[in-house]
C-alpha angles and dihedrals in degrees: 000000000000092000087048095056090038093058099044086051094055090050096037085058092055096045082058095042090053084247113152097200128087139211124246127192101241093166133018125166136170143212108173109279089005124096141178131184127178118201125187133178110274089237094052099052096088083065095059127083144133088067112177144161133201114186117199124198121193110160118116084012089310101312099105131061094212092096123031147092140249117202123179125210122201141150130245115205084306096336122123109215133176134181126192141176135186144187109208140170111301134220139055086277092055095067093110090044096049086050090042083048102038083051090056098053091043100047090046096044103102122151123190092070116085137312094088120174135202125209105231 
């Protein structure tokens, strides 16, 4: 639904821009209430590859989704690129949870090693 809306915005804004070019969905991921959703220009799809996606949960010690983070990896031309979000403790007294927890994503978050995608 959300991927859906965001496409046809992106491609809403160009039409009224004059723009001839459109937006396709080349990633989307999920945890819980995370998402991430990556768009490129249709004619710039065939220079990207080596896409690839890592989630981390960490809530409960990493048996629960309802912290976490998903980060995507993928090259430009021969440009590196990654993209991440998180959801992480809230509140001024979780500062040692949200670095605990941002360590964690970050230390596990190692791409090279499976969950390649193709653009179709």
């Amino acid at each position: 639904l959300w991927e859906k809306a965001i496409r046809s915005s992106l491609n809403s804004i160009c039409e009224n821009r004059g723009r001839k070019f459109r937006y396709m969905q080349i990633q989307m991921h999920q945890l819980v209430g995370l998402l991430l959703c990556i768009y490129v220009r249709e004619d710039m799809a065939p220079c990207i590859r080596d896409i690839q996606y890592e989630i981390t949960k960490v809530g409960l010690k990493g048996m629960a989704g309802n912290k976490g983070g998903i980060a995507s990896h993928l090259y430009f031309f021969n440009t590196s690129m990654c993209f991440v979000t998180a959801h992480l403790a809230a509140g001024h007294s979780n500062v040692d949870d949200r670095n605990s927890d941002y360590n964690e994503i970050n230390n596990s978050t190692a791409f090279g090693r499976q969950r390649e995608i193709k653009i179709p």
